[in-house]
C-alpha angles and dihedrals in degrees: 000000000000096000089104094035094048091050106054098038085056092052091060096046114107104192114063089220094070095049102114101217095183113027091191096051083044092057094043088058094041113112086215126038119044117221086241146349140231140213127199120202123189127165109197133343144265098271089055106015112046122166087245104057145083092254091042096060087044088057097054089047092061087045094052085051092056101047085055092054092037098083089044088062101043116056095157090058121071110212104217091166142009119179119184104202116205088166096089151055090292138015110257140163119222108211111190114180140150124247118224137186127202132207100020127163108206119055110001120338096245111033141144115271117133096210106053086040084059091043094057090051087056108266110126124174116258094186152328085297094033105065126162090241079054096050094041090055100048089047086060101055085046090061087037084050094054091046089058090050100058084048091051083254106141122194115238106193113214102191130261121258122298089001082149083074109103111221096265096044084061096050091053099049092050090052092047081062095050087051091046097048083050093055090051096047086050090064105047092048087051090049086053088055105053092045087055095044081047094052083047099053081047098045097049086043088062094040086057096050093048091041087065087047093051086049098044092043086051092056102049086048086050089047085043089058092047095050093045089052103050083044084058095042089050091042086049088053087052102051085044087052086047084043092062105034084053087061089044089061093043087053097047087047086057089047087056096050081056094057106097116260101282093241085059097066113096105238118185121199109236117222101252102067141285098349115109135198125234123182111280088231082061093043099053105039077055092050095048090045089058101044096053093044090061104042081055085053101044086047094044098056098042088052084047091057089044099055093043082055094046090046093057090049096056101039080057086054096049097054091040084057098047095051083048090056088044089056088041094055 
């Protein structure tokens, strides 16, 4: 019935997410519009009409009568299935069919929606009382009325409900509803209200908790970068101080190459054994020279020791900065 419609709707149609890919399954899950509908016709009940009796079979004549002439009258409803049940209390027809409109602007050309489908057969609302489901339906007892008729069946109307209601009681009591549904709807909105009032006390509580992490956090990383930086300007001194000793020691080394050959100094035996003189200009500029050799490489190798320390300390820094920016991002 759609297969046509439903093509080329879908072929005009730009954004993937509005493609209806089956029209039936889009229709089952609509608020608004049913797959299908379904009428049921009874003429009597079960205390004058049984299934078994006289007036019982007459009844399901004029029913079957009126499901013949049902699709005839109806060219905006397709008919899929019509039962008519002698099994039970009374004799009724289930009549289960499918509305279509045609030629409709909005949505596919040809689609389901009962009440355009009834429009186009001429039933248009009057009113909030006075719908076109309403008209239809009383259009169809009139043609059952007139089947019965022509069977001596005559329709006895009992009334519809609360038909005791003047105009105004119903009103009110429809109104009484309204007021009712909007009370509802008020509570629940209110109730929506306080849980998200709730989830954003909650919310600003644990942004301000993280918010004094994040600060705390900030100023141990800013501690962190003073520290590492008087540990490099005091690593910087060290290796200068290494720097210069290192020349010292180059520069005694230079004063040594000065001294005269060893086997040049003029040494004497002295008369009581092994011991030997030397110059005291010799002797001292030895003394001083060696002196000043082992105090370099005593410096050196305690400012050796200082900047390996220092090394390790900042290279500790350094890792226990960086997993403190880690936690900060």
């Amino acid at each position: 019935m759609f297969g046509t419609a439903l093509a080329e709707y879908n072929a005009k149609q730009k954004r993937k997410d509005r493609i209806i890919k089956d029209y039936y399954d889009h229709i089952f899950h609509s608020k608004q519009e049913k797959p299908f509908y379904e009428l049921i016709i009874q003429v009597g009940n079960k205390d004058d009409t049984p299934c078994n009796s006289a007036d019982g079979k007459l009844a399901a004549q004029v029913l079957i009568e009126f499901e013949k002439e049902f699709q005839k009258r109806n060219p905006h409803i397709r008919v899929f299935n019509s039962v008519l049940h002698m099994d039970e209390h009374t004799p009724h027809l289930h009549i289960d069919f499918v509305p279509f409109a045609t030629n409709q602007k909005r949505g596919l050309a040809t689609r389901n929606a009962l009440t355009k489908a009834l429009e186009q057969q001429g039933f248009i609302a009057k009113g909030k009382f006075d719908t076109s489901s309403k008209l239809w339906s009383d259009s169809e007892k009139e043609h059952l009325s007139e089947i019965m008729q022509r069977y001596g069946i005559e329709w006895k109307k009992l009334g519809t409900h609360n038909n005791h209601l003047s105009v105004l009681n119903f009103k009110k009591q429809e109104r009484k509803k309204e007021i009712l549904r909007l009370e509802n709807k008020i509570e629940c909105t209110d109730n929506i209200l306080k849980n998200r009032q709730e989830l954003l006390s909650d919310t600003e509580r644990i942004i301000d908790e993280l918010d004094e992490e994040y600060q705390e956090k900030k100023e141990n990383i800013s501690r962190l970068d003073d520290e590492i930086t008087e540990k490099e300007n005091v690593l910087a001194e060290t290796v200068s101080t290494i720097s210069e000793n290192n020349s010292l020691i180059e520069a005694s080394a230079d004063k040594v190459s000065k001294i005269k050959n060893i086997d040049d100094i003029q040494a004497k035996k002295t008369l009581f054994g092994g011991n030997v003189t030397v110059l005291r200009e010799d002797y001292n500029n030895l003394s001083e020279l060696a002196k000043k050799q082992i105090a370099a490489e005593n410096n050196v190798e305690k400012l050796t020791e200082k900047v390996t320390r220092l090394e390790k300390d900042n290279a500790t820094l350094i890792d226990k900065n960086k997993s403190l920016n880690n936690e900060l991002k």
